[in-house]
N, C-alpha and C positions, 0 to 999 in steps of 0.2 A: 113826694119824691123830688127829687135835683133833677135839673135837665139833661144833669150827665149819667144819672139812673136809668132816666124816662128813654134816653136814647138807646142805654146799653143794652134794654129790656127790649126794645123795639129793633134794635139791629142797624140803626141809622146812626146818621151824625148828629150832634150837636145843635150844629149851629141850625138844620131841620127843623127843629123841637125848636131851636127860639124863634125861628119864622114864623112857623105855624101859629104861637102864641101870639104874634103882633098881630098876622093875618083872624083869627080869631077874639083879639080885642083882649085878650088874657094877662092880666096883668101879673107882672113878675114880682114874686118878694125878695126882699130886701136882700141882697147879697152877703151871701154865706162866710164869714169869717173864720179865715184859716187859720188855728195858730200852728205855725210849724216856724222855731227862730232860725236862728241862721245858722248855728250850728249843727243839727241839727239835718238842715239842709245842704250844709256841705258834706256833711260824712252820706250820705244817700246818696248823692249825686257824682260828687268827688270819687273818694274812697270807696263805696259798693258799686260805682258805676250804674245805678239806676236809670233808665231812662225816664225822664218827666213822665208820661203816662202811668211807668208804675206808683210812684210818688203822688202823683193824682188820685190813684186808686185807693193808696193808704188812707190818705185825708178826704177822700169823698167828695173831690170838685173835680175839675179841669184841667186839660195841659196849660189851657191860659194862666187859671191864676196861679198854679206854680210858676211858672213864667214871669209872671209880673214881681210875684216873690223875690224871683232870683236876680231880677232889676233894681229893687227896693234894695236887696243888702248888694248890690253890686257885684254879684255872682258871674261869672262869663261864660258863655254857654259850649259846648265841646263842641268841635271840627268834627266835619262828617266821620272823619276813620279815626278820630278819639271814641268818640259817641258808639261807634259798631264796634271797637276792641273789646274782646271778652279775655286777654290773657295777660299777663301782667309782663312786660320788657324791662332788660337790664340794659343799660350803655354798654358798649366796649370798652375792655379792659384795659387800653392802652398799650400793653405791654409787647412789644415793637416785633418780638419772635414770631409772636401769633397772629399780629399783622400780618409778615409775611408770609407767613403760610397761609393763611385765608385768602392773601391773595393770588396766591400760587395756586390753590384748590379754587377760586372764582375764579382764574381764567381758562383755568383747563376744563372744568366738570360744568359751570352754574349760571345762567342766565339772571344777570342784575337790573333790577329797576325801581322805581321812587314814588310811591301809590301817593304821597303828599310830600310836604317839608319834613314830616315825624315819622314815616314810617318806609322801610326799603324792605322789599319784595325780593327773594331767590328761589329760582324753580330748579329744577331737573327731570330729567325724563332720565330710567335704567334698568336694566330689568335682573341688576343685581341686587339683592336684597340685604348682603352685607354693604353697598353703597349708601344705601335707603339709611339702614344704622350708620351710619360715619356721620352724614350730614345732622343724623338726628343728635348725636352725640355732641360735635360740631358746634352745632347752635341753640340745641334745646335748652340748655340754662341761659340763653339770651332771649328768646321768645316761642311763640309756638312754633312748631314744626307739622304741616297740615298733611297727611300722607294719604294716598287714594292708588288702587290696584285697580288694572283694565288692562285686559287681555295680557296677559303674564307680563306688563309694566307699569313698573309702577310712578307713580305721580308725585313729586314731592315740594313744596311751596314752604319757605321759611317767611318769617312777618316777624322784623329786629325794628329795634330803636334808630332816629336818624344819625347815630353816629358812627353807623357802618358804611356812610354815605362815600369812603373810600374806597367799597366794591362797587361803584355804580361805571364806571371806565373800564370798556376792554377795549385796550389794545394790545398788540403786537410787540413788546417788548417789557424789559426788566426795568423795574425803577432805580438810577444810581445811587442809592441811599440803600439800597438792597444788594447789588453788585458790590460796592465799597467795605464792602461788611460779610467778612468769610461765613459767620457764623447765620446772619439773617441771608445769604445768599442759600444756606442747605436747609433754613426753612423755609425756604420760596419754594424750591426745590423739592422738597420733603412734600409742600401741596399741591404741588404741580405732579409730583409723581404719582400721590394718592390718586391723581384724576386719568392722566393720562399714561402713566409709565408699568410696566412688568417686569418683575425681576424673576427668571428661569433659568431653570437647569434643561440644556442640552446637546445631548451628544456628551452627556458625564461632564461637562463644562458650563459652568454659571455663564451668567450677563443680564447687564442691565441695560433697557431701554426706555424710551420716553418719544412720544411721535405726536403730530400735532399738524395742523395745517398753519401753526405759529412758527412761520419760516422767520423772522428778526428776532423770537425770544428763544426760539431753541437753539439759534446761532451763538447767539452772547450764553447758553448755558455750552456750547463746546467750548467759547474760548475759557468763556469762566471756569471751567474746570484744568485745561490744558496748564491753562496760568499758574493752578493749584497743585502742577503738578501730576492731574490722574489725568492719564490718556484717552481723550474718545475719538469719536471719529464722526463726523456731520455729511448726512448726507440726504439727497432728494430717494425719496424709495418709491413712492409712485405721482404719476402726471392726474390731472384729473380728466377723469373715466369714471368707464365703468370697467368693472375686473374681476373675473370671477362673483357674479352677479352683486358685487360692492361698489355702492356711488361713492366716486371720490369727488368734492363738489367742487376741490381746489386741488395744488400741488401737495402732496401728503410730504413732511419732513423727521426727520430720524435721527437722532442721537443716540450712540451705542459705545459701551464702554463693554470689553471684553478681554481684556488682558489681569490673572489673576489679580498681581502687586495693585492695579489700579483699582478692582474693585473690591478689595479689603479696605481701603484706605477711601474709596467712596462710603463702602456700607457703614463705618465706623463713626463716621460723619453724618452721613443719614439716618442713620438708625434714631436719634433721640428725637425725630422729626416726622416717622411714618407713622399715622394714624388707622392705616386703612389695615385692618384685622388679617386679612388675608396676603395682601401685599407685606407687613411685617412679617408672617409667618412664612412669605416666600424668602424675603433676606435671610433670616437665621438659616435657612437650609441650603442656599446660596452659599454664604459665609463657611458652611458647615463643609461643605463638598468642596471647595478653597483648601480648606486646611488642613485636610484631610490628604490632599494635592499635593501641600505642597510639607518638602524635605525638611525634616524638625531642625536643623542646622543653618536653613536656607533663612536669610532674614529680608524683611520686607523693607524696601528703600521708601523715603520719604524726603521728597526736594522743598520741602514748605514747610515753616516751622510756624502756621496758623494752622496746621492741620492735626488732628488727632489721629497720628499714625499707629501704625502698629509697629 
């Protein structure tokens, strides 16, 4: 038997069993030659992600001497969170819409951060379970989506490639390259509202809102929209407290748009942008009770010729 038998059988380590043989005078034979080439070796280790122990197992030596193996062909051995990935990651698509709306859904819903150079971490805590699916949707063709349920909320951890590493910054505000740009402004928008915003009917009357303790980015979404033409209105709604046994841990801020013409000509614009299953299915019924409102002769004004009016 090999010392890495004599070990596995006995429940010990290795390097135990070679002690013991020195201590005992036991001389060793001649070192076992592995053939495993290199290719060979990189499709196990590479491509099936084997960890050297299992690849030891196959060929019936040591982590060393695969080790020394993977020195010989000049093999480089994986980063801690290369080595533990079990799931396979795509890059980001690049494609500048989805940009923004990812980033408009990471600053409103998702906690970012950078477990190395190659790999960015997104959590959430919700105890909507259509939220649960959106993110998984969201991101699961880019990497895994880890999901865990405790006490009716649930847990959700994304693990993407590092070239989402442009969710890793929250702050308080809109990117210019996002503002400048009507149409990547209503997918910021579109993610920003997936997280934070509600679109209802009440009192027979639609409206949309969006509220946030993001008092400089819901500002530039009033002017940005005012600019566009759709009317809202910015406003502080509650201090922070407590209030009717809800912590508010800062200034809570509010953005509302309520005037029919404005939100036909918001939701027509957002619509190719909402993700969130349930919040889509509040616009159409929004939109629905709008038009329903209003007089079939009566036409909808539109001051901005970048918008998809009606």
């Amino acid at each position: 038997m090999s010392t890495y038998d004599i070990a596995k059988k006995l429940g010990i380590g290795r390097t135990t069993i070679y002690n013991k043989l020195i201590e005992y005078s036991i001389k060793t034979r001649p070192k076992k030659i592995v053939n495993i080439n290199k290719d060979n070796l990189n499709k196990l280790y590479y491509k099936r992600k084997l960890p050297l122990s299992k690849i030891a197992v196959r060929y019936k030596c040591c982590n060393a001497t695969i080790l020394k193996k993977m020195k010989s062909y000049g093999l480089k051995r994986r980063d801690m969170y290369e080595s533990n990935r079990r799931y396979l990651r795509k890059k980001f698509s690049g494609d500048l819409m989805e940009k923004a709306y990812l980033i408009g859904f990471r600053l409103g819903d998702l906690n970012a951060k950078a477990l190395s150079d190659k790999t960015i971490t997104l959590k959430s805590n919700t105890t909507r379970l259509e939220q649960v699916r959106l993110i998984k949707n969201i991101f699961g063709r880019y990497g895994h989506v880890y999901i865990k349920e405790s006490k009716d909320i649930y847990h959700t951890q994304c693990f993407l490639d590092e070239s989402f590493n442009f969710l890793l910054k929250k702050e308080d505000n809109i990117k210019d390259w996002i503002l400048n740009d009507s149409i990547l402004f209503f997918a910021f928008l579109g993610g920003y509202s997936d997280a934070e915003g509600s679109i209802g009917i009440y009192n027979n009357m639609a409206r949309y809102r969006v509220g946030s303790y993001d008092k400089n980015l819901l500002y530039k979404v009033y002017k940005k929209l005012n600019r566009l033409g759709i009317k809202a209105s910015y406003i502080l709604e509650m201090k922070m407290g407590i209030y009717n046994n809800i912590k508010y841990n800062d200034n809570f801020w509010r953005v509302n748009v309520n005037k029919k013409e404005d939100l036909l000509n918001l939701f027509i614009n957002l619509k190719p942008f909402i993700k969130h299953p349930k919040r889509y299915k509040d616009l159409l019924k929004a939109e629905d009770n709008i038009t329903r409102r209003i007089n079939k002769n009566e036409k909808i004004l539109c001051n901005n010729p970048n918008l998809l009016c009606k």
